[in-house]
C-alpha positions in Angstrom: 78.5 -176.9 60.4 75.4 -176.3 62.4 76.1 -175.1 66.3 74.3 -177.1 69.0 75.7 -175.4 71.9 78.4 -172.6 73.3 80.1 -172.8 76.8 82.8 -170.7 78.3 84.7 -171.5 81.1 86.9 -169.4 82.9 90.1 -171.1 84.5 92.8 -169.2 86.6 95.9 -170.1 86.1 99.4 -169.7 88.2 102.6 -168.4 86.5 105.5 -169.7 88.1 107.1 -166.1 87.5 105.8 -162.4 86.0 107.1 -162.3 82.2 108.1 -158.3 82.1 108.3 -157.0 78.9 109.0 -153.3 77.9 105.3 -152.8 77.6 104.5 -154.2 81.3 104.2 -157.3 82.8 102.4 -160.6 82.5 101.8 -161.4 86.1 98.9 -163.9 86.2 96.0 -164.8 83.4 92.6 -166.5 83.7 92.1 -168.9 80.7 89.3 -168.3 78.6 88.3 -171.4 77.4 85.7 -171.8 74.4 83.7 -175.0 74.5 81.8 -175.5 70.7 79.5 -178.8 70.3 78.0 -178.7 66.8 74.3 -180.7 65.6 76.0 -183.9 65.8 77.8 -184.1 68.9 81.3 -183.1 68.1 83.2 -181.0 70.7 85.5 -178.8 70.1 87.6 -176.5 72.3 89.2 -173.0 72.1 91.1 -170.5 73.7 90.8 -166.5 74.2 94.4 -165.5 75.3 93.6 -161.7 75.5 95.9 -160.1 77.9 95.1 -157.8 81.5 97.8 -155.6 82.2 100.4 -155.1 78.5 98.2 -152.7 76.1 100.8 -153.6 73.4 98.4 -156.4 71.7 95.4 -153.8 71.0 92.7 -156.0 72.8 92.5 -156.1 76.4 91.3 -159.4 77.9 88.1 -157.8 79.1 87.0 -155.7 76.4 88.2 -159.1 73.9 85.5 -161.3 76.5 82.8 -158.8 76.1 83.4 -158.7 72.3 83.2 -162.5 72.3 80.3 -163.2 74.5 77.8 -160.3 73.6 78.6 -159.5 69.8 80.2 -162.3 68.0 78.7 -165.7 69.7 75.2 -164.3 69.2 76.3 -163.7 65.2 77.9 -166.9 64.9 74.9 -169.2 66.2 72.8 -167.8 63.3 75.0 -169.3 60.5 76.1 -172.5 58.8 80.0 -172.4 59.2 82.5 -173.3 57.3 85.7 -173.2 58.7 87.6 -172.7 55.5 85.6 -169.6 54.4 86.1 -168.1 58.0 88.5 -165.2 57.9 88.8 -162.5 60.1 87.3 -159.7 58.1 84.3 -162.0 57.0 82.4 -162.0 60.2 79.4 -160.7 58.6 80.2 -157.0 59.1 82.1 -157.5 63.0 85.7 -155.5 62.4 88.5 -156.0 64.9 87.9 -158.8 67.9 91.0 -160.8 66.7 91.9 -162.9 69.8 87.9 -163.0 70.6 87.3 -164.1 66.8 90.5 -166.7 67.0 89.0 -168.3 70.2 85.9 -169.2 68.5 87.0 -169.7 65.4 89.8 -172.3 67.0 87.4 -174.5 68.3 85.4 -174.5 65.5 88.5 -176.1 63.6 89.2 -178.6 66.3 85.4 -179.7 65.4 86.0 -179.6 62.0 88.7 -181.7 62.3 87.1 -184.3 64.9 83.8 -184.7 62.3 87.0 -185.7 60.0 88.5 -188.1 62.3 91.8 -186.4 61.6 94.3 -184.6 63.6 94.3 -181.1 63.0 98.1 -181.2 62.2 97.1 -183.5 59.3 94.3 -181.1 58.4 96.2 -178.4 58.0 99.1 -180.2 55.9 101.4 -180.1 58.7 105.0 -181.8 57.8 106.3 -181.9 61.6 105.7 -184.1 63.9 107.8 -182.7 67.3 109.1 -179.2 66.5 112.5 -177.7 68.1 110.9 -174.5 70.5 112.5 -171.7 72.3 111.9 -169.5 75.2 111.4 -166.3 76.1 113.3 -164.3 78.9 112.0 -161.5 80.0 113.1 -158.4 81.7 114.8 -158.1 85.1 116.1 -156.3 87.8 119.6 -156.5 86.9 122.1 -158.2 84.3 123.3 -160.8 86.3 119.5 -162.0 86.9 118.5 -162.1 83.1 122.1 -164.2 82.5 121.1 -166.6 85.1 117.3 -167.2 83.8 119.1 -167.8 80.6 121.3 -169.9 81.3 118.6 -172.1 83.4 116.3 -172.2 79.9 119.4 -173.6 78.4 120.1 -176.0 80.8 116.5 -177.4 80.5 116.7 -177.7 76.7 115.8 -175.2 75.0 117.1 -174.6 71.5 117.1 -170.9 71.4 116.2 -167.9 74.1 114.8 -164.5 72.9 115.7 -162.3 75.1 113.3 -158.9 75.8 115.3 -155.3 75.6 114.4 -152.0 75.9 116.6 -148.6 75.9 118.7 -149.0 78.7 118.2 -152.6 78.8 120.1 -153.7 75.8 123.6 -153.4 74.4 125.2 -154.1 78.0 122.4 -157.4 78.5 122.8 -158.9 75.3 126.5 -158.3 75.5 126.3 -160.5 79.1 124.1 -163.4 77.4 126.0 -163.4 74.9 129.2 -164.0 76.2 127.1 -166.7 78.8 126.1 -168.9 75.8 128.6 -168.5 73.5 129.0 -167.8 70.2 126.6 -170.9 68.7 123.7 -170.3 70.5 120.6 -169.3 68.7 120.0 -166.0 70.6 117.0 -163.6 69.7 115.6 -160.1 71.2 112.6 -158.9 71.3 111.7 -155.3 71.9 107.9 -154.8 71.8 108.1 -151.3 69.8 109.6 -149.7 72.2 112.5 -148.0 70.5 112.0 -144.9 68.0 114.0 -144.0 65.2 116.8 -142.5 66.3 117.7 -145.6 67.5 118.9 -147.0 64.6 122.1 -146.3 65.2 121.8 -148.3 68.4 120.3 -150.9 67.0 122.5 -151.5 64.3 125.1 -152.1 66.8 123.2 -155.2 68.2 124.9 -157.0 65.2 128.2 -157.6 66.7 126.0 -160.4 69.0 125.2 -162.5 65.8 121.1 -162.4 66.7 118.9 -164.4 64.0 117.2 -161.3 64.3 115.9 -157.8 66.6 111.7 -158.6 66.9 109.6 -155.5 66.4 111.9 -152.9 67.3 109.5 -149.6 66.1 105.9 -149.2 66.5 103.7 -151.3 64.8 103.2 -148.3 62.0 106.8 -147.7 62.2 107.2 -149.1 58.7 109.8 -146.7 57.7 112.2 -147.4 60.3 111.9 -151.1 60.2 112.7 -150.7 56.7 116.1 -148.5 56.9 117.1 -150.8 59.7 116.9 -153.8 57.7 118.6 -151.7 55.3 121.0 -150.8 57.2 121.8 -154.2 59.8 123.4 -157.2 58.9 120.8 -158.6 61.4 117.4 -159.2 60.3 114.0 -157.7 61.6 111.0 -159.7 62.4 107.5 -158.0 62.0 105.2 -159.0 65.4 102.7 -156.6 66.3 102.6 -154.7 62.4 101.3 -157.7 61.1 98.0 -158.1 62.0 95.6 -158.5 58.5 97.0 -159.6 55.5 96.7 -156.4 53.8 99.3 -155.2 56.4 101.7 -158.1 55.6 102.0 -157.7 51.9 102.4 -153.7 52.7 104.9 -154.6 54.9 106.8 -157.4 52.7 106.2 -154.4 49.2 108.0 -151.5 51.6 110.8 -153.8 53.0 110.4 -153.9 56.5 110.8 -157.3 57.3 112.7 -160.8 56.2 111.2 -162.3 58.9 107.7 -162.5 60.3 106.0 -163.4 63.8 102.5 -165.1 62.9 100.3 -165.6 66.2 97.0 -166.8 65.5 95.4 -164.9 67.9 96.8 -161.6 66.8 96.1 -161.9 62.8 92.2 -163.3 64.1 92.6 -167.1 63.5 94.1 -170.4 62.1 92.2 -169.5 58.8 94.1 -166.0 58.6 97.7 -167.6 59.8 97.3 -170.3 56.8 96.6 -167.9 54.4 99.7 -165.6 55.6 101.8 -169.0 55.8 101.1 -169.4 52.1 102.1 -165.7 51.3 105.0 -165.7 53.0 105.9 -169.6 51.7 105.7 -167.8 48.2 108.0 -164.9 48.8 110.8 -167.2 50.4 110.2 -165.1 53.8 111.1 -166.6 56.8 108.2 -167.3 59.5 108.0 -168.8 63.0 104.8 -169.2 65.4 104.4 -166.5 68.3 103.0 -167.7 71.9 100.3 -165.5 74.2 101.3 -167.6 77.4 98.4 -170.7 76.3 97.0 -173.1 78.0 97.8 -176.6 76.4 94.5 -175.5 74.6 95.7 -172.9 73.2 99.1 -174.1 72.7 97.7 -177.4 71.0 96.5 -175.8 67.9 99.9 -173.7 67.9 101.9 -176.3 67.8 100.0 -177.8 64.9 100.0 -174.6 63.4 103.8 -174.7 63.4 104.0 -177.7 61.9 103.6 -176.3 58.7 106.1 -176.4 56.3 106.2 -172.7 55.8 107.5 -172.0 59.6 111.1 -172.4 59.1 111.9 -170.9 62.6 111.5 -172.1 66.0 108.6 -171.1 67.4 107.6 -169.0 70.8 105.9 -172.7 71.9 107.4 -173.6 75.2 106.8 -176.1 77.7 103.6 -176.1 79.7 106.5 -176.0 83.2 107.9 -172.7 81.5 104.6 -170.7 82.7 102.4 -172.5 84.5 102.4 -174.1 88.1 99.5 -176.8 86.1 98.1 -176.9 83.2 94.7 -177.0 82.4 95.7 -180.3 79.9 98.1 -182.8 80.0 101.1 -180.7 80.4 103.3 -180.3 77.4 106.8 -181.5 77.9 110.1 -180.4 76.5 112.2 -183.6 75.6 115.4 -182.9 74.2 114.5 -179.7 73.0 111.2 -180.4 71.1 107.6 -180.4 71.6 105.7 -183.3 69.9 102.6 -182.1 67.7 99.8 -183.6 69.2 98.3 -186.3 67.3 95.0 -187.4 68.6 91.5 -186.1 66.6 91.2 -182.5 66.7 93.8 -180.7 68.7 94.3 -183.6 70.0 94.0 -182.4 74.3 90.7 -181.6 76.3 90.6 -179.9 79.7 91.1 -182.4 82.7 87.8 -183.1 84.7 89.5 -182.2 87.4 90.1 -178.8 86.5 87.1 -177.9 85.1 85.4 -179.3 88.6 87.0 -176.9 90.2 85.4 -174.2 92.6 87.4 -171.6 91.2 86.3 -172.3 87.5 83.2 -170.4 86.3 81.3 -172.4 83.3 78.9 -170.5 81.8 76.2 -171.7 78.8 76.2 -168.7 76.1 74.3 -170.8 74.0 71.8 -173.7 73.9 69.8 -174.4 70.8 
């Protein structure tokens, strides 16, 4: 694939409501949208979901826009790509830049897909075509406010809630959600590395709530204690932020720290890197779901196709576009009896409305114009 041109465009975007997580909060984003048209007019579109304000992800929003725009965009236009051959430690010698590599990378698959007239579900050998999602709920100011969001993500459909903890946010929270949903309810938690280990103890405690399983409880090189935990819980631990190259999953699968694992795109450095992990993981029986960066319905588009594979057996962090945003940039995604549908259409299968892009608050810039 021969690149014509490169555009970004920068769109703000509302969130109903701040997402806190034991890291910080998520109280706004601008969407950094990647626009790729290769020699023969095929467009496609990606998304750089890099986060201001939570350091937890390793790649700040600006330093991840920088990366993109001055060091990997003026790489990429010198090459023939081919999307299958693009992993994240092959960008001929560029380490790190993840979410800026994913965002490129993205849209070149949604052109790769268009020059096939396919869908990139069907591309990718998806098997689903509306997938069950959850929600996440995220910290508050008191108990009784963290029940109540809840119990409105179960009233709008959702199939499961995780539900974010930290010390001092946990045993006496999960206890109240619990006994809010009942017993049946797929409940999750989520803790963003923020407990140490001796914590265990605590944690191990957790399992009297019957979670499908405590998310990233250590820090991301906290093998060890991720390890004795699982040993130790009847509840099962899911790998997030550990897991970022493959090298790091099969470490992480050989040591025992995980039965479950949290593949975001944008964190491992691309849909290239997620399929190859898929396959790993699909080949040691481990369970896997698809982790959301609050996208746009760009960046949620490929997700969603993503986790339509038959190797992500749980449901995914892919909510409704309503759940964060006041608008979307696409058409909005739309929970209907607790499922997303995988979009269908060429590529991704979405484009950005005129009307947003028209707007005066959206900055379009040309990076690139052979």
């Amino acid at each position: 694939m021969r690149i014509e041109r490169i555009r970004v465009a920068r769109v703000p975007l509302v969130l109903v409501s701040p997402l806190r997580t034991s890291d910080g909060a998520h109280q706004s984003r601008s969407a950094v949208l990647v626009e790729i048209t290769d020699s023969d007019g095929y467009i496609g579109w990606g998304e750089n979901v890099a986060s201001s304000g939570v350091a937890y992800v390793g790649e700040s929003a600006e330093a991840s826009y920088a990366a993109m725009t001055q060091l990997l965009i003026p790489e990429l236009v010198k090459h023939e790509v081919a999307v299958a051959d693009l992993f994240a430690d092959g960008w001929w010698g560029i380490a790190g830049q993840h979410f800026a590599k994913h965002a490129l990378e993205s849209a070149l698959w949604d052109v790769h897909a268009r020059r096939q007239e396919k869908s990139l579900a069907e591309v990718l050998g998806a098997v689903e075509t509306e997938i069950e999602v959850g929600v996440v709920v995220g910290m508050h100011d008191s108990i009784d406010d963290v029940v109540a969001e809840v119990m409105m993500r179960v009233e709008e459909g959702y199939a499961r809630v995780k539900v974010k903890i930290a010390p001092g946010h946990d045993v006496e929270v999960l206890a109240a959600v619990r006994d809010a949903v009942g017993v049946e309810y797929a409940l999750q938690t989520d803790a963003n590395g923020a407990y140490g280990a001796d914590d265990i103890d605590l944690l191990c405690s957790l399992d009297k709530f019957a979670l499908q399983f405590i998310e990233q409880p250590f820090a991301a090189d906290d093998l060890d204690s991720h390890a004795e935990l699982l040993h130790r819980s009847a509840t099962s631990v899911c790998l997030d932020e550990s897991v970022n190259t493959m090298s790091q999953l099969l470490n992480a699968l050989d040591r025992g720290a995980c039965d479950v694992v949290n593949i975001k795109p944008s964190r491992v450095g691309g849909i290239r890197d997620a399929i190859a992990m898929h396959d790993v993981l699909v080949g040691r029986g481990i369970d896997a779901w698809v982790g959301g960066m609050l996208e746009s319905g760009i960046g949620r588009a490929s997700c969603l196709a993503i986790a339509a594979m038959p190797g992500f057996t749980l449901t995914p962090d892919l909510s409704a576009s309503a759940r964060y945003f006041a608008s979307d940039i696409t058409r909005p995604f739309v929970l209907e009896d607790s499922l997303l549908r995988v979009p269908t259409g060429l590529g991704i299968g979405v484009e950005p409305l005129p009307e947003v892009l028209a707007r005066q608050d959206v900055v379009i810039e040309t990076l690139f114009q052979r």
